[in-house]
N, C-alpha and C positions, 0 to 999 in steps of 0.2 A: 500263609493265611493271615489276612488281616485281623489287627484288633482295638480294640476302642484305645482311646488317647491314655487314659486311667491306668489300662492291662498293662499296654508301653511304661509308664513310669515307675510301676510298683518292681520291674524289674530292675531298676537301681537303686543300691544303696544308699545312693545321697541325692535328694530334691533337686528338680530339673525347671528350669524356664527355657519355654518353649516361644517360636514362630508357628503359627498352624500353616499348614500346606495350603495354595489355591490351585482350583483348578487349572488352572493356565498354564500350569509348569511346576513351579515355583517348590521344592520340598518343603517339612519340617525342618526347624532349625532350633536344637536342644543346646543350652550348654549351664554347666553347675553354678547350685541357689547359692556358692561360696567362692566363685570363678571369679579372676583376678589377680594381682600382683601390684605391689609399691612401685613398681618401675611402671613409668610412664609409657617407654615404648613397647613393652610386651602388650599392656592393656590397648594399648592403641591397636598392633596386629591381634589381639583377638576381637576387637572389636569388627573390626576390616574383614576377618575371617568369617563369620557370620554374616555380614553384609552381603559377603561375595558367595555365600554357600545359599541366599533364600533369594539369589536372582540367577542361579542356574538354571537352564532350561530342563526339564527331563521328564518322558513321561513313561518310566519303566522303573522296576526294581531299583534302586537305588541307597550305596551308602555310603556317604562323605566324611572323610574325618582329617584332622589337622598334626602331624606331626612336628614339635616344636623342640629347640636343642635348652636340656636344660642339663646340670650337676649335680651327679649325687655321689658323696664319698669323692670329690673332688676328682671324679670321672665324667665328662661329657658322651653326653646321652640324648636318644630321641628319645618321647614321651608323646603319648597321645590323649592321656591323662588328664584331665580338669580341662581340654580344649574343649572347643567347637567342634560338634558334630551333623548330618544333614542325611536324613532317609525321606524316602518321598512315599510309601505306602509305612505302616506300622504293623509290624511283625514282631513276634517271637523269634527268629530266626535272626533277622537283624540285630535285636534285645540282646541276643547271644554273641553275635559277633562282636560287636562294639564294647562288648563288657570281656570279650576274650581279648580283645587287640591291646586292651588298657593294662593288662598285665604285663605285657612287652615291653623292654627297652629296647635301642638301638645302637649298637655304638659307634660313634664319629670321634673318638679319640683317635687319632690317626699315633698318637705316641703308645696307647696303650690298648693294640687292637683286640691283643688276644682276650681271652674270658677267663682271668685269673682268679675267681671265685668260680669256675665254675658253674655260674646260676643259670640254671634252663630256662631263665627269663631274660637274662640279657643277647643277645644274638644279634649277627651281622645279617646283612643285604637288607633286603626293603629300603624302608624309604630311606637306610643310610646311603645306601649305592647314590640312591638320588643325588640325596643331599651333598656328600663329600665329591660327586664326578659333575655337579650344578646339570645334570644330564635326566631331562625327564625318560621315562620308561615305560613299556607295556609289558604284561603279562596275561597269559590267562591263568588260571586256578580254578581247581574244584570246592565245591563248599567243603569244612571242613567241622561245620557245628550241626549237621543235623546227618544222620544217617540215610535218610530219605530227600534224594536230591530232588527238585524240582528246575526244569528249565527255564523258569520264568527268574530264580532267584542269580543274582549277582554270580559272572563267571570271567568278567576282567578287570584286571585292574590296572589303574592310570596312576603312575607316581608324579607330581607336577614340582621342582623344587620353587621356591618364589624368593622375589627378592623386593628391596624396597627400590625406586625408579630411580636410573645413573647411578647405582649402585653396585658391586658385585658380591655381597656377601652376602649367603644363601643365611633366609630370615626362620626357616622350617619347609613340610614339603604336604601340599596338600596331596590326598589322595581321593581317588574316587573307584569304586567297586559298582560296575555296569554290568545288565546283561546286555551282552555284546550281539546277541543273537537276535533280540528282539528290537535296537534300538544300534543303530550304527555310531561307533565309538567318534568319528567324525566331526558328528553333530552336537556330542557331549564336549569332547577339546575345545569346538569352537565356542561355545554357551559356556565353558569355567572359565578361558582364557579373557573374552569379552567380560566379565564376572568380577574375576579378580583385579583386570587393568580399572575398569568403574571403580572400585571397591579402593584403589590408590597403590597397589602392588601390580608388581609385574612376574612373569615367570619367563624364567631360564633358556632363552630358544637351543636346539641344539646346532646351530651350522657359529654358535659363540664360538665352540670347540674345536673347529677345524684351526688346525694348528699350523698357518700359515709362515711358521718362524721357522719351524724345524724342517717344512717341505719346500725345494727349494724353487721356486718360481710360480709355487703355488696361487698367488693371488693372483698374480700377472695373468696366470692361464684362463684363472675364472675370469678376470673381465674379457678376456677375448672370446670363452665362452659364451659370457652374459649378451654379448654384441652377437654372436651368431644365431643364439635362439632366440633376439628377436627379429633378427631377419628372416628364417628357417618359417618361423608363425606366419607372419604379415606375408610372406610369397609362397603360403600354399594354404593359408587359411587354418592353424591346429588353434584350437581350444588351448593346450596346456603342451609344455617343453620344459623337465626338469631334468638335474644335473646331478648323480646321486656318487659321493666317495664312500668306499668303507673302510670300517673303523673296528677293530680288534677288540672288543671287550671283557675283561678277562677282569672280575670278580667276584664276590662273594655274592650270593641271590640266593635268598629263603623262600624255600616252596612253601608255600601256602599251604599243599592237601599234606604236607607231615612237619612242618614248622623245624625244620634240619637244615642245618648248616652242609652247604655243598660249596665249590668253589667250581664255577662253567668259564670254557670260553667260546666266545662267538662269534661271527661277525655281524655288524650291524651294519645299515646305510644309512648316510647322513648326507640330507640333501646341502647339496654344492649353492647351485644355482639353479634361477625358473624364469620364465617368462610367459604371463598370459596373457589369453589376445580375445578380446570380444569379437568372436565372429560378428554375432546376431545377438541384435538384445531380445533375448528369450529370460523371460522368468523364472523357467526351470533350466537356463543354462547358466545355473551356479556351483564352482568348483570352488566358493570360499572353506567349505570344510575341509576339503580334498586338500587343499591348499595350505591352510592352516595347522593343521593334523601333521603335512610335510615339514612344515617348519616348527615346528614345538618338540617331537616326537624322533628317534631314530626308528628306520624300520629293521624289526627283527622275528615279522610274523615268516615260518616257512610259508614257501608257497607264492610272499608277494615277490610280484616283476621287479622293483627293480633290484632286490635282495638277489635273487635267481641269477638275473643276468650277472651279477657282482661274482657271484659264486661260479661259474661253470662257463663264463664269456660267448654265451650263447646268443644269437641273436635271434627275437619272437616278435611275432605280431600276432595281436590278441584279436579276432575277428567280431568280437561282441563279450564288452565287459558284462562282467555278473555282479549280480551283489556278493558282499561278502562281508566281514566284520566289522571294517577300516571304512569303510565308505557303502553309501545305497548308490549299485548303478542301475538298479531297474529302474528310474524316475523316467516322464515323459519323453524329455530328452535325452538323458547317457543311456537308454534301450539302444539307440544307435549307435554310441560310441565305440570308437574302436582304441588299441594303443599298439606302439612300436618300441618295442627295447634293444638299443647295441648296447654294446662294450668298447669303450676307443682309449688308446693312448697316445699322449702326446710327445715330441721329442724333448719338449723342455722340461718333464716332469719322468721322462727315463719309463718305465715297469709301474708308475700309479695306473691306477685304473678309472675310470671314471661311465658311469654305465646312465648313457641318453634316454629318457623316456620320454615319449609323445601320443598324446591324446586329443583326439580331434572325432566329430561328427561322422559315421561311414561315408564311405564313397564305391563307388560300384568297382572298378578298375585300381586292386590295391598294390598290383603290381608294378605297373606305370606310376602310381602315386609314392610308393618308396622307392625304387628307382630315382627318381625326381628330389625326392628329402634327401635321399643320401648327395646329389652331385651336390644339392645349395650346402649341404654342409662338408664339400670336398674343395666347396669354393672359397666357406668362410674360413676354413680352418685347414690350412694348407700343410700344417705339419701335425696331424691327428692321421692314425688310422687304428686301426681293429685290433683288440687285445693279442688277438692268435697271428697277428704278423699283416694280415690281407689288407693290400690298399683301398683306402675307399673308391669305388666305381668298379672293383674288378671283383666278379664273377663269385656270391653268399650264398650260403646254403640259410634260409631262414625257418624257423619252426611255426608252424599254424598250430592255434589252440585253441583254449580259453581260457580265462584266468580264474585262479586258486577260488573255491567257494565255500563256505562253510554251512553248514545245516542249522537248522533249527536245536538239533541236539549238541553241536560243538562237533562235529566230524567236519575233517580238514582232509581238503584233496590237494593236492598240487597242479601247477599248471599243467594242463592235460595236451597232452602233442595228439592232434588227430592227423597232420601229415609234414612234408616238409615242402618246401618250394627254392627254388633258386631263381636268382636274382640276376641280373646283368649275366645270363647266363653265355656263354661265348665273349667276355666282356662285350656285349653289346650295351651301348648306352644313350642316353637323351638327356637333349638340355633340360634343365628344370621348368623351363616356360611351357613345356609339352602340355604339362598339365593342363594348365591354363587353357589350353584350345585357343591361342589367340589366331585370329581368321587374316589378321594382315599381317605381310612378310616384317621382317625384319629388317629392320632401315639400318643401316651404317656408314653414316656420311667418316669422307675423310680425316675433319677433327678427333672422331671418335675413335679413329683408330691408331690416328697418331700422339692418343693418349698413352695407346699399348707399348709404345717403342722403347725397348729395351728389355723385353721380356722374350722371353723363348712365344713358338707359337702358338705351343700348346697353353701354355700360361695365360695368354693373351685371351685364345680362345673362349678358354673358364670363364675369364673377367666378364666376359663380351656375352654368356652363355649363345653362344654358337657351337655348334661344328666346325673343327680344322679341317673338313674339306671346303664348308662356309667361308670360313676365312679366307683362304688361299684363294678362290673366284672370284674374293670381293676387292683383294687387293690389285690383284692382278687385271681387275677389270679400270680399277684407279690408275692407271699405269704404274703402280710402282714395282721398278725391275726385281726387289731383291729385298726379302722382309729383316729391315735393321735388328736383329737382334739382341746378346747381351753386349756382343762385340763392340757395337754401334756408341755405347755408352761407356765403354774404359778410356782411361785419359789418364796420362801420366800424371802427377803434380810430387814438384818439391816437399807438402808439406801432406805425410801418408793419412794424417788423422783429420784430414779438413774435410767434411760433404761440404761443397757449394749449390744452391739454388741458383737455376738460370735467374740473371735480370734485364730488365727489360732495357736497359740503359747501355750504349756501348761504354766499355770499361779500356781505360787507356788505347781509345780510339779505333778498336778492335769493331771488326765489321759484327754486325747479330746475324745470326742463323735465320736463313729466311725461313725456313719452316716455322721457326717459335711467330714470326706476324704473322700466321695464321689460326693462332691460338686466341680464345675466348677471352675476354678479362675474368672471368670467371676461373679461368683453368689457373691451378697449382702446378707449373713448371718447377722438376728438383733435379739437380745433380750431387750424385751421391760418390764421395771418394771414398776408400777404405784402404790402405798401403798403397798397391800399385793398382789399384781398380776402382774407377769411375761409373757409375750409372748414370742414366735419366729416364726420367718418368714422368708422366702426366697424372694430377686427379683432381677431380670438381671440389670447387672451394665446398660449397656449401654442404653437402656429408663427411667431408672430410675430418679427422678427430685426429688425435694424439697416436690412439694405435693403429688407425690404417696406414699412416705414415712410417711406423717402427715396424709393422707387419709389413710391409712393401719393400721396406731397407732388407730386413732378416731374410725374406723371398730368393732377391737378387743378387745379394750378396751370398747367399749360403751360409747365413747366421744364426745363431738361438737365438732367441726375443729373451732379452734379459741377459744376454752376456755382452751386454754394450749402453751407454746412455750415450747420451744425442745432449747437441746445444746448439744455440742458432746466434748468428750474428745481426744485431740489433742495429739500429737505425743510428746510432752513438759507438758501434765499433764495439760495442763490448758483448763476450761470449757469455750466453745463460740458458742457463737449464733449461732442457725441454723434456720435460715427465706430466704435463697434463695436456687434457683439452684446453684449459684458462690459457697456459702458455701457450699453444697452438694457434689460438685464437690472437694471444700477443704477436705472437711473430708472422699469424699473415699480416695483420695491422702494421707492423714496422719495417715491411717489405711489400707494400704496394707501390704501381706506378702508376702511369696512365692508362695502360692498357693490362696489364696485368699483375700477377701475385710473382714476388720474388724474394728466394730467402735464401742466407747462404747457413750452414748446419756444420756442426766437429762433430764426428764419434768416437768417443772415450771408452774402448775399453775394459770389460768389467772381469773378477773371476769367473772362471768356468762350473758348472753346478756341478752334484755328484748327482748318480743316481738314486731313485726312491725307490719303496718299496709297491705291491701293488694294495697297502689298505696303510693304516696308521695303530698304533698302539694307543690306549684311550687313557694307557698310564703314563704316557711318556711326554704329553703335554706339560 
């Protein structure tokens, strides 16, 4: 129940200057007539903290407050106390809250965890979790100041840690208590985070965390992820393609409705990687909350996709998003939208998990259309397949729903199975271009196919998105007797660790391969040695990058990506490094001729990785 500005103040002890509310959004913003400190940087972040608390967007129940680390008895402590605080109606209820919260400490004394006085005001989780794991957090909660709940009043809360910018030392942790039901928690992330970056602070994303050190090949894998969703987008048209690992969280969290020290563990998901694609520029086709939400936040609502699939490696397609806490999909647009969640692992990451979700506009035919997503990503990602063993393209059982929805009252469903469906069922399958309805055949002249040479045919196939019975009447219609396979490309050499690229130039008066003067100047001719085994391959300069190159060696050779580095021999005779696209781009440059691209390449190498587990430990970083 609201109450005049007056009613509000006379509930605190100590005299308050206020921001008055505007319509537009904008909350009250209180903080103490005696607020301050001799240190210059504190007063700076309170100042900061108000700033960024009276340009949050909100137009619900709301109550903001600022957890900061201070010392008392030469124990580090959060305090909420003499900060900066932010409600956007005026209540009694609110009055209550903020004057309960300010009795609380936190503790981040990571040497002195435990509660060696005893005081039922000092206590772990909350915003120390935040703070000490720099890992913002959701929760819900029930009110716990008034007997008589009301659904309009505050029932989640957002712990934000923040820090000052290129910095990493966590400065305090804001928090924000929404009603989650009335006002989608989304739209609040995206309105504090824009908020407090204005305001000269930044907050904490959670994929900082993924601990790229301890898992082994882990970054390598995300950017070949990164490269597959957005090819997967732009050739079948999704809205949104993210990449979700999970993460063990195993600490101290105080509940809210009885302020008790427990200790949970859980699993979280912590988006990897995303890629979005503007179909259509529609007004209402914005997923920057959706987006934003994913990168700030771990998810650990039951119920959401991509937690589910992480949990049980199940694979669902969602046939019409709902609204629900995290996000509004009833808007003009996402009524139609639909989602797709797998579970895949990769061979260079052993037993981690990594659970795909995709969102895009309905389509009538979703059968043919995931069919279609999974070959383009059987193509991009050649050593992924399905948590539970199954190769991509062969024969899923997938789960029809809807996803998790929450009431007005706070009841939580979980994704509901109304049937199941299978997929590539007899492995029966289709190129990815099916979707598409393209109305004219498929052209394959013979440069194009003499790019394929030295791949198996099935291999070739994929690249080519054809049919290997396509292939086989296209070649055969070419005259050529007999498909060059890996065979085609082994070649002895004296020295086991050299890859040579074809050059255009006969080398100690050695006749050239007449095939290669059939090649484009555009085309990347490579010969790849590894001990006693040779390849070649063909691929178009201009997409060509650093990993399709180490992704085509690891193919052919039977390699892990990442148990080997690469070097190319330069225009000067000297061997260097090749780990980017920059060098990539050097070494076509110091291997052109007249008619084409030539490079000769060493492979060094590398240890062999252990296996991983399927989530990471959030202590172990």
């Amino acid at each position: 129940m609201d109450i005049t500005l007056s009613e509000f103040l006379e509930a605190f002890p100590i005299p308050l200057h206020h921001i008055a509310s505007q319509p537009f959004g904008n909350p009250w913003v209180f903080w103490n007539e005696n607020e301050g400190s001799a240190d210059v940087g504190i007063h700076m972040i309170q100042q900061t903290i108000k700033f960024a608390f009276y340009n949050t967007k909100v137009y619900t129940e709301f109550l903001g407050q600022f957890w900061a680390p201070v010392t008392i008895d030469g124990r580090r402590l959060l305090s909420t106390s003499g900060q900066p605080f932010a409600v956007r109606h005026l209540s009694n209820e609110l009055a209550n809250y903020r004057l309960f919260s300010e009795k609380y400490r936190y503790i981040i004394d990571v040497n002195r965890v435990d509660n060696e006085e005893e005081n039922p005001m000092i206590v772990s989780g909350g915003p120390a979790t935040a703070f000490l794991n720099r890992m913002p957090c959701m929760n819900e909660f029930q009110w716990i100041t008034s007997e008589s709940y009301h659904w309009e009043q505050p029932n989640f809360s957002v712990m934000l840690p923040l820090c000052l910018p290129s910095q990493s030392q966590c400065v305090g942790v804001l928090e924000f208590m929404i009603n989650g039901w009335a006002y989608d928690i989304g739209k609040c992330v995206l309105s504090t985070t824009k908020a407090v970056k204005i305001a000269g602070l930044e907050v904490f994303y959670v994929h900082d965390l993924i601990p790229y050190k301890t898992i082994n090949r882990l970054k390598h894998t995300k950017d070949e992820i990164e490269e597959a969703l957005k090819v997967v987008c732009e050739s079948h048209n999704l809205d949104l393609a993210q990449v979700w690992i999970g993460c063990e969280d195993k600490s101290h969290v105080l509940l809210s409705s009885s302020l008790e020290n427990t200790i949970t563990k859980r699993l979280l998901a912590i988006k990897l990687a995303g890629y979005r694609y503007v179909v259509t520029k529609d007004e209402h086709n914005d997923l920057d909350e959706y987006i934003t939400l994913c990168d700030v936040t771990p998810r650990g609502i039951p119920g959401e996709l991509p937690l589910e699939t992480l949990q049980d490696h199940k694979s669902r397609y969602i046939c019409k998003l709902r609204s629900e806490v995290i996000e509004d999909w009833d808007g003009d647009f996402f009524s139609k939208s639909s989602a797709f969640a797998i579970c895949l692992r990769s061979n260079n990451t052993g037993d981690f998990d990594y659970a795909f979700e995709f969102i895009w506009n309905k389509r009538p035919n979703y059968v043919i259309f995931l069919e279609a997503l999974i070959l383009t990503l059987k193509r991009c990602l050649p050593r992924f397949k399905f948590a539970s063993g199954v190769e991509l393209g062969d024969e899923l059982d997938v789960i029809v729903g809807e996803c998790a929805r929450y009431s007005e009252y706070g009841e939580t469903s979980h994704i509901g199975e109304t049937e199941k469906l299978k997929i590539f069922q007899g492995k029966r399958s289709l190129s990815s271009l099916e979707v598409t309805r393209k109305t004219t055949p498929k052209t394959l002249p013979r440069e194009v196919i003499e790019q394929q040479y030295g791949k198996t045919m099935k291999e070739a196939a994929i690249y080519l998105n054809v049919s290997l019975s396509t292939l086989k009447r296209k070649f055969k219609e070419l005259g050529i007797p007999e498909w060059p396979g890996p065979k085609y490309a082994k070649r002895n050499v004296n020295d086991s660790s050299i890859i040579q690229v074809i050059t255009n130039e006969q080398e100690n008066g050695a006749i050239q391969d007449p095939s290669i003067l059939n090649l484009n100047k555009n085309i990347l001719t490579i010969k790849a040695a590894y001990r006693d085994d040779m390849i070649k391959f063909h691929l178009p300069i201009s997409p060509t990058t650093f990993l399709t190159v180490e992704k085509e060696i690891g193919v052919k050779l039977n390699l892990i990506v990442g148990s080997y580095k690469l070097k190319y021999l330069d225009e000067d005779g000297d061997w260097i490094s090749l780990i980017s696209d920059e060098d990539m781009s050097d070494c076509i440059k110091s291997s052109k001729t007249l008619d084409q691209v030539v490079v000769r390449l060493r492979v060094i190498p590398s240890p062999q990785p252990t296996s991983s587990s399927g989530s990471f430990n959030l202590f172990s970083i």
